[in-house]
Every structure is written in C-alpha cells, then in structure tokens.
mmCIF file of the N, C-alpha and C atoms, coordinates in Angstrom:
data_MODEL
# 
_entry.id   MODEL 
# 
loop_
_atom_site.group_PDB 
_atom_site.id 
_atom_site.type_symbol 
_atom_site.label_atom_id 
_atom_site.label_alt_id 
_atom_site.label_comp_id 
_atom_site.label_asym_id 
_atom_site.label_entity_id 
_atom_site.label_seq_id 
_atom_site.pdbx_PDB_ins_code 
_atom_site.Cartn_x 
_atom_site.Cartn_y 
_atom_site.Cartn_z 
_atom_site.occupancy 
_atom_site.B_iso_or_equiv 
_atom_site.pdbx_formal_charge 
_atom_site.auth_seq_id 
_atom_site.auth_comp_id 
_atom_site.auth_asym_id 
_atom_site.auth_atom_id 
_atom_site.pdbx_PDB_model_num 
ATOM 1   N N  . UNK A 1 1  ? 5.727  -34.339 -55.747 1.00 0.00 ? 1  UNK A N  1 
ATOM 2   C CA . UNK A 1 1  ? 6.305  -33.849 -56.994 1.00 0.00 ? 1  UNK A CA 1 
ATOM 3   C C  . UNK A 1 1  ? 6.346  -34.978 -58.025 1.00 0.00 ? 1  UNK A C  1 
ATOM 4   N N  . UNK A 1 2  ? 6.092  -34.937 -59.157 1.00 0.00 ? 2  UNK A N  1 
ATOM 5   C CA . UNK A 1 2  ? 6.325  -35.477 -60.552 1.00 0.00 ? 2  UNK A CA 1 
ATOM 6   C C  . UNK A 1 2  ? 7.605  -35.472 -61.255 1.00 0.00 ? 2  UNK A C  1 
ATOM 7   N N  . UNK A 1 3  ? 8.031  -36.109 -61.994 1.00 0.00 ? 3  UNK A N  1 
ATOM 8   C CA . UNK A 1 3  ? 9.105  -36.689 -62.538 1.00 0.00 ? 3  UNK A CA 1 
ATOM 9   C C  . UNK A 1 3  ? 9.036  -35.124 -63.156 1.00 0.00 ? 3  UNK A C  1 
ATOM 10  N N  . UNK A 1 4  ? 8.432  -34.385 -63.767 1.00 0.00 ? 4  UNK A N  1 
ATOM 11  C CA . UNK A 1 4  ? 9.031  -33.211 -64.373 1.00 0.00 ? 4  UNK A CA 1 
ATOM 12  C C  . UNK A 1 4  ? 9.030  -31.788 -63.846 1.00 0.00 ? 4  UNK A C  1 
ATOM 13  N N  . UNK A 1 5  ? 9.248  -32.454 -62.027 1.00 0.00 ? 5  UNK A N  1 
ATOM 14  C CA . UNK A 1 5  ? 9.236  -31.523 -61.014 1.00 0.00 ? 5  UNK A CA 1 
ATOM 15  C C  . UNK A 1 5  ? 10.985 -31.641 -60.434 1.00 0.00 ? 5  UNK A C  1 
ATOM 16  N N  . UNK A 1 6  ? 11.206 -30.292 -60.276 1.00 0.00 ? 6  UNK A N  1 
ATOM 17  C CA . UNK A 1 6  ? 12.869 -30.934 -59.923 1.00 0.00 ? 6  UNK A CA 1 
ATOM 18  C C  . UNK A 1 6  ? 12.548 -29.696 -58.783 1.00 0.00 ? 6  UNK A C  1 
ATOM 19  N N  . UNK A 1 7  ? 12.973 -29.961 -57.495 1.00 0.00 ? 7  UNK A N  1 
ATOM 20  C CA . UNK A 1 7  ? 12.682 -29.281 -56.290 1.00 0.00 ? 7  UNK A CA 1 
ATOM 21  C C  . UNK A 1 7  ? 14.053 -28.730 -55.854 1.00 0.00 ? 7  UNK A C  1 
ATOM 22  N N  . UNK A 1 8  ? 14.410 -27.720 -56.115 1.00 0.00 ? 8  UNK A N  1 
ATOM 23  C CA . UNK A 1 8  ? 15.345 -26.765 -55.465 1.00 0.00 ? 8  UNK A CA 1 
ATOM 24  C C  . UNK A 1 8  ? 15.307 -26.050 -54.379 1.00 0.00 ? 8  UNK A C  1 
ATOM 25  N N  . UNK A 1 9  ? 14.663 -26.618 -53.313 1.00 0.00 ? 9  UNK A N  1 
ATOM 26  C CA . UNK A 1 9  ? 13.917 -25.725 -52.315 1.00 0.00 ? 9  UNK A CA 1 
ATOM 27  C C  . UNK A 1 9  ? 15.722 -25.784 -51.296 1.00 0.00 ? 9  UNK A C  1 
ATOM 28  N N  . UNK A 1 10 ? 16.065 -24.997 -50.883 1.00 0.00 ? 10 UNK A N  1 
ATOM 29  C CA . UNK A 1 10 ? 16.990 -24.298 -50.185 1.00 0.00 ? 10 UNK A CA 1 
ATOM 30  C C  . UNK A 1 10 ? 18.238 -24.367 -50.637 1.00 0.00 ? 10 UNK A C  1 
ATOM 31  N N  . UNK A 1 11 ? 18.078 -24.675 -52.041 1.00 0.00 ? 11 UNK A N  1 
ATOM 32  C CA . UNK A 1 11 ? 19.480 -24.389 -52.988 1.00 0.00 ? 11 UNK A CA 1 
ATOM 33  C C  . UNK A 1 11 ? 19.713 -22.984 -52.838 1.00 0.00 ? 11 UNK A C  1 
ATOM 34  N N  . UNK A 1 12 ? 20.934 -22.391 -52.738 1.00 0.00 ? 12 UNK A N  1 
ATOM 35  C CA . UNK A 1 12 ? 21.185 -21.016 -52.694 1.00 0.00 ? 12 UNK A CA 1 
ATOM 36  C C  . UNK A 1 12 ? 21.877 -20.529 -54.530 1.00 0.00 ? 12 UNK A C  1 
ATOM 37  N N  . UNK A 1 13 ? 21.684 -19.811 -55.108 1.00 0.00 ? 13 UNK A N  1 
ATOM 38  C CA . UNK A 1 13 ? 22.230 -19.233 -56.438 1.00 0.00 ? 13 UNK A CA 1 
ATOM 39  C C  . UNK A 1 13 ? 24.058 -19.873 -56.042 1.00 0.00 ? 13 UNK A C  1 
ATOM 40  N N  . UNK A 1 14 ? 24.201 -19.729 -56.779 1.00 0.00 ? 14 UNK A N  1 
ATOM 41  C CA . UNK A 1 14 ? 24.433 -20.012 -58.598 1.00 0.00 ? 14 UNK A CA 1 
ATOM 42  C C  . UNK A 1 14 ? 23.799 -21.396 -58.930 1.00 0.00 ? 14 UNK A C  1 
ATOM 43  N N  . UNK A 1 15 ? 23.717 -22.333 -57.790 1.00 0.00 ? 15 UNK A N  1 
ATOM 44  C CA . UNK A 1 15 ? 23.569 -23.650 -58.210 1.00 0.00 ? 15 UNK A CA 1 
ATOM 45  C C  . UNK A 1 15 ? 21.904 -24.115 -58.888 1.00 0.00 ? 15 UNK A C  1 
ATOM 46  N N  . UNK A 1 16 ? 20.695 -23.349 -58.350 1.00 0.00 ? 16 UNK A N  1 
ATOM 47  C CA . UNK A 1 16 ? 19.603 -23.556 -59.397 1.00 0.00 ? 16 UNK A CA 1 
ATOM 48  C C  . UNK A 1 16 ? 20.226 -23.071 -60.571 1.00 0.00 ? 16 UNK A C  1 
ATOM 49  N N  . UNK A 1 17 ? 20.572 -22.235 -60.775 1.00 0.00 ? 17 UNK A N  1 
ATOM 50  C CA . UNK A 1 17 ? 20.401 -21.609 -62.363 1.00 0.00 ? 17 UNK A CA 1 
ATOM 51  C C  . UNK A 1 17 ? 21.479 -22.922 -62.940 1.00 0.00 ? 17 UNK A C  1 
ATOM 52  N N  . UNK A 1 18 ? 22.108 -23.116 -62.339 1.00 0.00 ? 18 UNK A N  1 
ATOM 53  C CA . UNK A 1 18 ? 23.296 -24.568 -63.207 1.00 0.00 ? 18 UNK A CA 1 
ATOM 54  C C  . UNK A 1 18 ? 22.571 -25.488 -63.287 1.00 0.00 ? 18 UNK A C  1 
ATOM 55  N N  . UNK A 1 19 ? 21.672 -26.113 -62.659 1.00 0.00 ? 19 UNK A N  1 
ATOM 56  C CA . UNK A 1 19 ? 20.789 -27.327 -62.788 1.00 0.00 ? 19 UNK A CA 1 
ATOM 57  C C  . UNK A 1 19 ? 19.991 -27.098 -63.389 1.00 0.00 ? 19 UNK A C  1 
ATOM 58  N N  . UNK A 1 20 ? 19.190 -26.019 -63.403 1.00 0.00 ? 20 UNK A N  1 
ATOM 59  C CA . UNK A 1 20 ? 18.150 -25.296 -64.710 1.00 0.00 ? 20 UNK A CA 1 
ATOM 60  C C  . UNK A 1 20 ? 18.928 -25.516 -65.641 1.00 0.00 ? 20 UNK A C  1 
ATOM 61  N N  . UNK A 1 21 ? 19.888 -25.038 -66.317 1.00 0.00 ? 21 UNK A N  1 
ATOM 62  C CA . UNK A 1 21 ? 20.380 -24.747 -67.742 1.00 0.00 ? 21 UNK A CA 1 
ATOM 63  C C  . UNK A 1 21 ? 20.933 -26.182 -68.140 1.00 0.00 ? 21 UNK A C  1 
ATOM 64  N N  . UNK A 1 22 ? 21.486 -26.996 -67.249 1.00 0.00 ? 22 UNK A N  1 
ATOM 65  C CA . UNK A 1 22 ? 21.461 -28.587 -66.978 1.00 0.00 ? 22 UNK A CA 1 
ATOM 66  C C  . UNK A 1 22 ? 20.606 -29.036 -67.681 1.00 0.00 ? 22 UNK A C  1 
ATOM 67  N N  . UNK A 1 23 ? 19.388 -28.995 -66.892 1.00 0.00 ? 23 UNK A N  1 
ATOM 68  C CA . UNK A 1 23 ? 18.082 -29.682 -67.318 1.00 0.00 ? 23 UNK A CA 1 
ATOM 69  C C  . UNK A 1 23 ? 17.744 -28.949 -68.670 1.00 0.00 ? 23 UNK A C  1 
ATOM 70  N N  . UNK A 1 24 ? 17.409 -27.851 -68.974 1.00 0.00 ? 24 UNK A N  1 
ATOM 71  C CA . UNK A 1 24 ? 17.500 -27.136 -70.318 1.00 0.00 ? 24 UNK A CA 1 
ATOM 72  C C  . UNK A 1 24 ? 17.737 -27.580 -71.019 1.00 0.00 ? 24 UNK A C  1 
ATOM 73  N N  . UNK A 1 25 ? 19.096 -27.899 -71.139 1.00 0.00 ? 25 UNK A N  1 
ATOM 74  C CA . UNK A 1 25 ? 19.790 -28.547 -72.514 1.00 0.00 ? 25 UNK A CA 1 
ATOM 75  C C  . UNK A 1 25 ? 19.011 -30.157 -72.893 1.00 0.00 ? 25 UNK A C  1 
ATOM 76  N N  . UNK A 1 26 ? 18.779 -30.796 -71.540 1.00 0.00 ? 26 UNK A N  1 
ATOM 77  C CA . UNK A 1 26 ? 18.431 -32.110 -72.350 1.00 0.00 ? 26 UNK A CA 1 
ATOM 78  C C  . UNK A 1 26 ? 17.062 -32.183 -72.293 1.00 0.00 ? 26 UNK A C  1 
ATOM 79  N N  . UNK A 1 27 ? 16.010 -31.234 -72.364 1.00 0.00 ? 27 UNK A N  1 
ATOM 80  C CA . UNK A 1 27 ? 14.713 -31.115 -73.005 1.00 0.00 ? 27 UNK A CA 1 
ATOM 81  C C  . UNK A 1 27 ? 14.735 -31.382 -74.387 1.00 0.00 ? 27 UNK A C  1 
ATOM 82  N N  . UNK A 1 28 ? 13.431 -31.844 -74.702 1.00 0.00 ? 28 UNK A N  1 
ATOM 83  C CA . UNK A 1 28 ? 12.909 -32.090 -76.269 1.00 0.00 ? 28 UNK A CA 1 
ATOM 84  C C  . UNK A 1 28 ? 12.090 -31.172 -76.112 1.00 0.00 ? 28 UNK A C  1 
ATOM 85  N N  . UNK A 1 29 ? 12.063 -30.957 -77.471 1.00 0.00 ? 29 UNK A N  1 
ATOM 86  C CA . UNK A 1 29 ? 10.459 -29.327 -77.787 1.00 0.00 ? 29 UNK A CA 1 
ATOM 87  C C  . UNK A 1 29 ? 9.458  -30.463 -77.602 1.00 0.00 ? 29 UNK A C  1 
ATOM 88  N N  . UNK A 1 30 ? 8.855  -29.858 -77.112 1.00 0.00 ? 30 UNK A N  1 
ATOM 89  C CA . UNK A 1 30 ? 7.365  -29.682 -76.699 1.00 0.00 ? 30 UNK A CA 1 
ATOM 90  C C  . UNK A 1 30 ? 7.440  -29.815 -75.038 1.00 0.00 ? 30 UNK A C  1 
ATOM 91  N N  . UNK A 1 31 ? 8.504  -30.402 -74.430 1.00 0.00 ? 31 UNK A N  1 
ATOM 92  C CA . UNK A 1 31 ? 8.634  -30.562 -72.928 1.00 0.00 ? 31 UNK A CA 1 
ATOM 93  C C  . UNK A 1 31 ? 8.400  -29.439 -71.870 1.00 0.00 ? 31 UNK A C  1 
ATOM 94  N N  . UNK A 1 32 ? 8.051  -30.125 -70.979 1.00 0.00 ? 32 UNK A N  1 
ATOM 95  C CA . UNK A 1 32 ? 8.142  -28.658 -70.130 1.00 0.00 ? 32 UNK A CA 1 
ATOM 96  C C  . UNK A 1 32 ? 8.339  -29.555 -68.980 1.00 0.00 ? 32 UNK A C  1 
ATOM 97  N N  . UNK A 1 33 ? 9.209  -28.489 -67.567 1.00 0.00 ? 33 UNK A N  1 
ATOM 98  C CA . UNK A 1 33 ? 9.429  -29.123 -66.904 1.00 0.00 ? 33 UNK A CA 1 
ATOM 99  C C  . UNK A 1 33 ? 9.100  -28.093 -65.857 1.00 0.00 ? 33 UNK A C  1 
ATOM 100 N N  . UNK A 1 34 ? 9.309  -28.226 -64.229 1.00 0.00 ? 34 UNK A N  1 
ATOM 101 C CA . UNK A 1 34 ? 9.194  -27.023 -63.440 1.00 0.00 ? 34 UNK A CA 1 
ATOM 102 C C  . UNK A 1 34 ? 10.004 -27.002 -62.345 1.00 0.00 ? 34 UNK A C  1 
ATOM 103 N N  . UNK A 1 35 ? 10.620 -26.465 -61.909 1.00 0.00 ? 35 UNK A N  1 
ATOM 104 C CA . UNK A 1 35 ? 11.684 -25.882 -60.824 1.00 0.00 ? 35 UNK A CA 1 
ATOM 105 C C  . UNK A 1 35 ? 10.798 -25.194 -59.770 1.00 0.00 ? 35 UNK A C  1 
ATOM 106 N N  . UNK A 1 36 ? 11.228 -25.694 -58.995 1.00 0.00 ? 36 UNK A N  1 
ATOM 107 C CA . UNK A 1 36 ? 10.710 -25.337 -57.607 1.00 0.00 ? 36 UNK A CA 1 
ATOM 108 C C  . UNK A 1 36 ? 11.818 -24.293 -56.322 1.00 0.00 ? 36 UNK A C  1 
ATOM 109 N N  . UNK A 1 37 ? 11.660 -23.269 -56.296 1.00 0.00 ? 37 UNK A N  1 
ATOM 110 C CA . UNK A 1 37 ? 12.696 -22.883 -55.595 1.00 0.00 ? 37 UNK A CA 1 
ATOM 111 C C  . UNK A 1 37 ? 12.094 -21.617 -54.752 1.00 0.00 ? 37 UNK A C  1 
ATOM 112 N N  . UNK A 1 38 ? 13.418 -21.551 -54.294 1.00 0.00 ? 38 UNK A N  1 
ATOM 113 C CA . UNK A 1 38 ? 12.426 -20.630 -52.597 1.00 0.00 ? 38 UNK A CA 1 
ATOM 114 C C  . UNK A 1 38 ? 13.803 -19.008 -52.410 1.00 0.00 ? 38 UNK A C  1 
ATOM 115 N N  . UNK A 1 39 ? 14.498 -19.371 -53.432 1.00 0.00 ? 39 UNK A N  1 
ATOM 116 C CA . UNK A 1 39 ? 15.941 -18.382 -53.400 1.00 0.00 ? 39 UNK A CA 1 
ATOM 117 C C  . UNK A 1 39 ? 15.357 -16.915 -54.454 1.00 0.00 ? 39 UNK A C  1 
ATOM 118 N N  . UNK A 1 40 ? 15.041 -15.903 -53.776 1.00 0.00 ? 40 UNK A N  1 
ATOM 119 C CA . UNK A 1 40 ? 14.619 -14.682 -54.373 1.00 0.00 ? 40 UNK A CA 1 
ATOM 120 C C  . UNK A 1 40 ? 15.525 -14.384 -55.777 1.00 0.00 ? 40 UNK A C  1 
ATOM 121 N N  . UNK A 1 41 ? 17.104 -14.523 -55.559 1.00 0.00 ? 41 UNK A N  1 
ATOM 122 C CA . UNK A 1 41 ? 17.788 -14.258 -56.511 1.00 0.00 ? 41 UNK A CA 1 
ATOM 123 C C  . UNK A 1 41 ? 17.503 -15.391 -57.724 1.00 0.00 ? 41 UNK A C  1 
ATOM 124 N N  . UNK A 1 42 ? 17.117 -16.788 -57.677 1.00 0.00 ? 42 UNK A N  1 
ATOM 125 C CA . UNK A 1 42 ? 16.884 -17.356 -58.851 1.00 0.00 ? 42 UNK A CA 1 
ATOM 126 C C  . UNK A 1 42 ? 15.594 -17.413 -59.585 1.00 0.00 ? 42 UNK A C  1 
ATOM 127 N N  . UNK A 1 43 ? 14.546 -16.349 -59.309 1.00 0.00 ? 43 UNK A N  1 
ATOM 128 C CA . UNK A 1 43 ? 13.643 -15.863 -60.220 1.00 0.00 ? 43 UNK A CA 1 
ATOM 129 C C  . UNK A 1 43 ? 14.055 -14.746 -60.629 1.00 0.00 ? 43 UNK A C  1 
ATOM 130 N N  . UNK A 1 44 ? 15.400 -13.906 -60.392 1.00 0.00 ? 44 UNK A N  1 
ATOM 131 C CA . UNK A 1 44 ? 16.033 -13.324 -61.323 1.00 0.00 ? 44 UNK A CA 1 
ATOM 132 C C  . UNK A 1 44 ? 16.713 -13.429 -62.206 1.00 0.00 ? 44 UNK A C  1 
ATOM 133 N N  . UNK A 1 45 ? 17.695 -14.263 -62.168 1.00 0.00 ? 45 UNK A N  1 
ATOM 134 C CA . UNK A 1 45 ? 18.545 -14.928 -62.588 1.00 0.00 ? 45 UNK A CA 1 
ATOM 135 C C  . UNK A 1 45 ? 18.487 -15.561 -63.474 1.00 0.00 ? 45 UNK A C  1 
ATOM 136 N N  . UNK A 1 46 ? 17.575 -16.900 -62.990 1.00 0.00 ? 46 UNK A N  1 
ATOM 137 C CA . UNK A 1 46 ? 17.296 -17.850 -64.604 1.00 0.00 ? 46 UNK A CA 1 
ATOM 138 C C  . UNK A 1 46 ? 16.497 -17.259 -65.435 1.00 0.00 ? 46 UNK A C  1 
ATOM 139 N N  . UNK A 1 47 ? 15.462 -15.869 -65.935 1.00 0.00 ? 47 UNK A N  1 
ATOM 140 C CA . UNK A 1 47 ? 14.943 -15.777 -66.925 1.00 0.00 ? 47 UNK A CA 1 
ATOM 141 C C  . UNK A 1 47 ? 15.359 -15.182 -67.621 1.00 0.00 ? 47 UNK A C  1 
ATOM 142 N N  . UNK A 1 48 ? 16.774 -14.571 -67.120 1.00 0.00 ? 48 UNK A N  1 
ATOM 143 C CA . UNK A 1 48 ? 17.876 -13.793 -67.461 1.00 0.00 ? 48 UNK A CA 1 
ATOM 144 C C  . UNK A 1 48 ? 18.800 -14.385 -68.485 1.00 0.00 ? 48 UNK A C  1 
ATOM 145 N N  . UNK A 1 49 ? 19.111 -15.291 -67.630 1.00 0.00 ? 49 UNK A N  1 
ATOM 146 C CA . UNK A 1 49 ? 20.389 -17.098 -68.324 1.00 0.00 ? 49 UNK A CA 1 
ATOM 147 C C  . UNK A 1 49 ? 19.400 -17.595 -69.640 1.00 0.00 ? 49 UNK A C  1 
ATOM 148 N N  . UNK A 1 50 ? 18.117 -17.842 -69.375 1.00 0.00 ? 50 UNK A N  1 
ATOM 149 C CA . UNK A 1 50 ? 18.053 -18.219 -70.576 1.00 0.00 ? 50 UNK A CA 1 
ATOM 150 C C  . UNK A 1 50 ? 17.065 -17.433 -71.251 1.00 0.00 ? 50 UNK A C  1 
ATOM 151 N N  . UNK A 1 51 ? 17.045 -16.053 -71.241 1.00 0.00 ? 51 UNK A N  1 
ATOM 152 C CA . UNK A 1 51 ? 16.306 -15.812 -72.267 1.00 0.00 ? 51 UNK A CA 1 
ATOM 153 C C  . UNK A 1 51 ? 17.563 -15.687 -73.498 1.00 0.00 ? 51 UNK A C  1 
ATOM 154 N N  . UNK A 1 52 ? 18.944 -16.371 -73.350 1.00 0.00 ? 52 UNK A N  1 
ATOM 155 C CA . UNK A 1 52 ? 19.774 -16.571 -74.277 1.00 0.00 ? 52 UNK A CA 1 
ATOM 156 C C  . UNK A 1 52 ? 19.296 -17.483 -75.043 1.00 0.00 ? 52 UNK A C  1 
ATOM 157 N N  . UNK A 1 53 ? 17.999 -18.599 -74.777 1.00 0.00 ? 53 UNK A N  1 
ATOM 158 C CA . UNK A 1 53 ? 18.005 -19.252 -75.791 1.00 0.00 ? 53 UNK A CA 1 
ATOM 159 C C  . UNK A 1 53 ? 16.351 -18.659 -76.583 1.00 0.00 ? 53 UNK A C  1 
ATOM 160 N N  . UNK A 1 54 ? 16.318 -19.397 -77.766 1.00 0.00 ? 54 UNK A N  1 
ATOM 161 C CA . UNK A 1 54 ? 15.550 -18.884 -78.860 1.00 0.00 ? 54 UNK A CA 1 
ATOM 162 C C  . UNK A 1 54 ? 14.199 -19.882 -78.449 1.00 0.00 ? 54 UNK A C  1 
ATOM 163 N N  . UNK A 1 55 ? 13.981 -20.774 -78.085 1.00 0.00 ? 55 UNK A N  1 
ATOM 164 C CA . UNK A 1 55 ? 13.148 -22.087 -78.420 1.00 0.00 ? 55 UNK A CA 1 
ATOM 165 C C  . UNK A 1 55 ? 13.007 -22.236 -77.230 1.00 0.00 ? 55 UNK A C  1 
ATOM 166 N N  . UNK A 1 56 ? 12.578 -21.102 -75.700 1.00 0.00 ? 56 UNK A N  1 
ATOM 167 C CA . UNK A 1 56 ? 12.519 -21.355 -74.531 1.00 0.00 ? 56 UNK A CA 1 
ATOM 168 C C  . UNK A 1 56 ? 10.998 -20.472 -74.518 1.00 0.00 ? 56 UNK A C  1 
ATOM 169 N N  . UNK A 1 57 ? 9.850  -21.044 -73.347 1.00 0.00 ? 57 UNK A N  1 
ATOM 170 C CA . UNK A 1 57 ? 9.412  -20.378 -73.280 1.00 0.00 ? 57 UNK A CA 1 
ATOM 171 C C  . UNK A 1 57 ? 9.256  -20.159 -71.450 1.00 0.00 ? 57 UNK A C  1 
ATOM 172 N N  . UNK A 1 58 ? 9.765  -19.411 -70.392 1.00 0.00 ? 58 UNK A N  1 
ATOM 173 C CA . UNK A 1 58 ? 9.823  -19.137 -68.881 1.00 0.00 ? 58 UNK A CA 1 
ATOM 174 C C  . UNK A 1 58 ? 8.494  -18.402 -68.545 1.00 0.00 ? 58 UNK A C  1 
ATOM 175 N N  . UNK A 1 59 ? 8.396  -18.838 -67.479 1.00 0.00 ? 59 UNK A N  1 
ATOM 176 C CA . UNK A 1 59 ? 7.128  -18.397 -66.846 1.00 0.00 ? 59 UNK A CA 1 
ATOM 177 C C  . UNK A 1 59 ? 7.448  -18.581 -64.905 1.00 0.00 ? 59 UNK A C  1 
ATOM 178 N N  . UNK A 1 60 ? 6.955  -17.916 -64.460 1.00 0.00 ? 60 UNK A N  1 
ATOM 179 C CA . UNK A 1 60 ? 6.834  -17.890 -62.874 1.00 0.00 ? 60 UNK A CA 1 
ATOM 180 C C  . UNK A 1 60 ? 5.951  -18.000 -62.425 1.00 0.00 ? 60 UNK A C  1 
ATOM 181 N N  . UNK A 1 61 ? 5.783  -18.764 -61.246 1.00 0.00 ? 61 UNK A N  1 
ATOM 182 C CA . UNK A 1 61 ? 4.361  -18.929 -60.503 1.00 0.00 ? 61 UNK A CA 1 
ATOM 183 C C  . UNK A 1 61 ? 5.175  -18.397 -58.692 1.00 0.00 ? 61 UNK A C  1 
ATOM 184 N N  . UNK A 1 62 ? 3.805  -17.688 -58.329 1.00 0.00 ? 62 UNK A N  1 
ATOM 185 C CA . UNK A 1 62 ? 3.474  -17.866 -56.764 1.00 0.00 ? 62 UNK A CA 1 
ATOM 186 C C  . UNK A 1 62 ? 3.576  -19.075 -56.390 1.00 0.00 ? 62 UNK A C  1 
ATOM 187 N N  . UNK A 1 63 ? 4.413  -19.764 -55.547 1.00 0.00 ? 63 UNK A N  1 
ATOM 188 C CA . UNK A 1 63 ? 4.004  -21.163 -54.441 1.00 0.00 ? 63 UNK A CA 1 
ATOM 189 C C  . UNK A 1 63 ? 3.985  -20.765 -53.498 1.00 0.00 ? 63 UNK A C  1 
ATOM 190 N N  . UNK A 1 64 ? 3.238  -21.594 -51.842 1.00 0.00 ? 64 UNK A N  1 
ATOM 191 C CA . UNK A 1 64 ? 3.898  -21.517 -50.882 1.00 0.00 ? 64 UNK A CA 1 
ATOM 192 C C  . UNK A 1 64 ? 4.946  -21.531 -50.585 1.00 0.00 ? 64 UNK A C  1 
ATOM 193 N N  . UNK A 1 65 ? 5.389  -20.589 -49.927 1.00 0.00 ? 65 UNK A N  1 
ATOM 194 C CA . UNK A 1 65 ? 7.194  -20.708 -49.489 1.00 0.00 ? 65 UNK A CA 1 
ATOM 195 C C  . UNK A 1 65 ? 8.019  -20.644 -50.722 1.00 0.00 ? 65 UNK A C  1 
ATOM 196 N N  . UNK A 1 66 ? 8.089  -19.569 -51.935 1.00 0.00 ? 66 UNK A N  1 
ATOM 197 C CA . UNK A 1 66 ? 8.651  -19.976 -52.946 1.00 0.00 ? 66 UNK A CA 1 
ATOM 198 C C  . UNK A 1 66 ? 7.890  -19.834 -54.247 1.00 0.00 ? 66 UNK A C  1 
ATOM 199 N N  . UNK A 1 67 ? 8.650  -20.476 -55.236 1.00 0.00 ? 67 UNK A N  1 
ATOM 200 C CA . UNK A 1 67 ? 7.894  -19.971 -57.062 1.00 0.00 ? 67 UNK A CA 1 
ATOM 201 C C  . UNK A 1 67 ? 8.398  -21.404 -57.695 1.00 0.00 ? 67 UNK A C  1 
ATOM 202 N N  . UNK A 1 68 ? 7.537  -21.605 -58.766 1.00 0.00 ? 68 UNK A N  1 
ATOM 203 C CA . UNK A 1 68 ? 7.428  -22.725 -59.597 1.00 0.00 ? 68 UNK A CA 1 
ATOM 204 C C  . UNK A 1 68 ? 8.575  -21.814 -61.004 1.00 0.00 ? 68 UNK A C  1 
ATOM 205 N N  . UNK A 1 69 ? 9.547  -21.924 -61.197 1.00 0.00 ? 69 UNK A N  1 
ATOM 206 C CA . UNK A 1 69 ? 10.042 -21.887 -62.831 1.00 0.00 ? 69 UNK A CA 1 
ATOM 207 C C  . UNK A 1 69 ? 9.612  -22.756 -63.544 1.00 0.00 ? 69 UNK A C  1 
ATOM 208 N N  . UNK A 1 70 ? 9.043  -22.247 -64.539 1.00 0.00 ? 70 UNK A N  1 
ATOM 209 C CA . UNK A 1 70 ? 8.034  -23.098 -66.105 1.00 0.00 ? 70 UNK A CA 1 
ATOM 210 C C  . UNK A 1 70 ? 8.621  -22.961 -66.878 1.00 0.00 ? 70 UNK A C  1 
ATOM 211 N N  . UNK A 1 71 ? 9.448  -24.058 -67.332 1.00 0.00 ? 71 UNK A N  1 
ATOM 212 C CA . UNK A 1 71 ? 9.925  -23.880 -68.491 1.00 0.00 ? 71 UNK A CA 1 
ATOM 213 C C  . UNK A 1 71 ? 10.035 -24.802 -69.965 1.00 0.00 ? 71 UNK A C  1 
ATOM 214 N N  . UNK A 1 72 ? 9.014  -24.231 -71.204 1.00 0.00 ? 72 UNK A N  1 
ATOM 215 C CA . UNK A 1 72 ? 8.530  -25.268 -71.944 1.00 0.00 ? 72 UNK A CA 1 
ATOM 216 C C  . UNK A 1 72 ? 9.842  -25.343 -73.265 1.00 0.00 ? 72 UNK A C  1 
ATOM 217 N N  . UNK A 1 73 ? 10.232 -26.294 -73.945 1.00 0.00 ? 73 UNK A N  1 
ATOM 218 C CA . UNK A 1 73 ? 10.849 -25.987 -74.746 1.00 0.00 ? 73 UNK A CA 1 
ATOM 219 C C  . UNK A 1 73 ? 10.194 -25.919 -76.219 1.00 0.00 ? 73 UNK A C  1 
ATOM 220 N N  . UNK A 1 74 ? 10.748 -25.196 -77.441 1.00 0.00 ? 74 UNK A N  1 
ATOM 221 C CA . UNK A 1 74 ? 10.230 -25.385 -78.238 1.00 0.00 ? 74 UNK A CA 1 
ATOM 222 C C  . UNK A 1 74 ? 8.663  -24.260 -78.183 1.00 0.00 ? 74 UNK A C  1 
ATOM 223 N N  . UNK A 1 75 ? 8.315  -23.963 -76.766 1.00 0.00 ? 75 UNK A N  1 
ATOM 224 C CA . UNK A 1 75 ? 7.182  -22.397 -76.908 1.00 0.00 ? 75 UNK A CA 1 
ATOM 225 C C  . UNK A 1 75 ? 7.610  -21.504 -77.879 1.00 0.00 ? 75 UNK A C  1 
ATOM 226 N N  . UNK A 1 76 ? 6.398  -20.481 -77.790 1.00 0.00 ? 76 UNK A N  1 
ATOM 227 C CA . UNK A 1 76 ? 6.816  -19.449 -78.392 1.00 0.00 ? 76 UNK A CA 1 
ATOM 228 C C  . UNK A 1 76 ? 7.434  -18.589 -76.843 1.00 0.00 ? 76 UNK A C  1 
ATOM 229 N N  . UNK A 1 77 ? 8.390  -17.189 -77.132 1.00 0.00 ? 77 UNK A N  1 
ATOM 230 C CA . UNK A 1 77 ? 9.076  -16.318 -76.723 1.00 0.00 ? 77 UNK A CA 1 
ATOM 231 C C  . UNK A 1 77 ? 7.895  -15.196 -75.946 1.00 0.00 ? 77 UNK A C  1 
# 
C-alpha cells in the first residue's frame, strides 16, 4: 500500500466511515486517496456520509477479499 492507501481491512462500521470522514476533511482538491475495506456495511455507508459533501467525488472498486473506496476531492459529483 501507498501513503494514499489507508487499509481498513477488518475494521467493523462505524469506525471506517469515522476515519473516512477523518481523512476527508484534511484532503486538498485535487487529492484522492483510497480506503481499503472488507466490511459489506461500509460500501454503504460512506457514500451515503458523504455524499453530504459538495466537492467529493466516491467511487468503488472490486478487490480481493473486499473494495477499494475512491475518494477524490474537489471532482466533479
């Protein structure tokens, strides 16, 4: 993993989506970073939490064992 890889692999909910919105806040636009997690409920959850913000753009990937959260700041919606 890369510095703008943050690995949540057997975090259980609520606590990705708090470290997501964590990390969220101290992005600069144009950043993007990716979450790694393996908890079914937090590819519900976080695109939920932040499609509260305006200047987010979320995306999901297939991984082994799990999904990549993409999240660029400053995208378009």
């Amino acid at each position: 993993m890369n510095a703008d890889e943050i690995d949540l692999y057997g975090k259980i909910c609520p606590y990705p989506v708090v470290v997501i919105i964590e990390e969220v806040n101290k992005m600069r636009s144009g950043e993007t970073k990716t979450f790694c997690v393996n908890d079914p409920l937090a590819i519900k959850s976080v695109p939920e939490e932040l499609s509260e913000y305006d200047d987010l753009q979320v995306s999901i990937e297939d991984r082994e064992k799990g999904w990549n959260i993409i999240v660029t700041k400053g995208g378009a919606k």
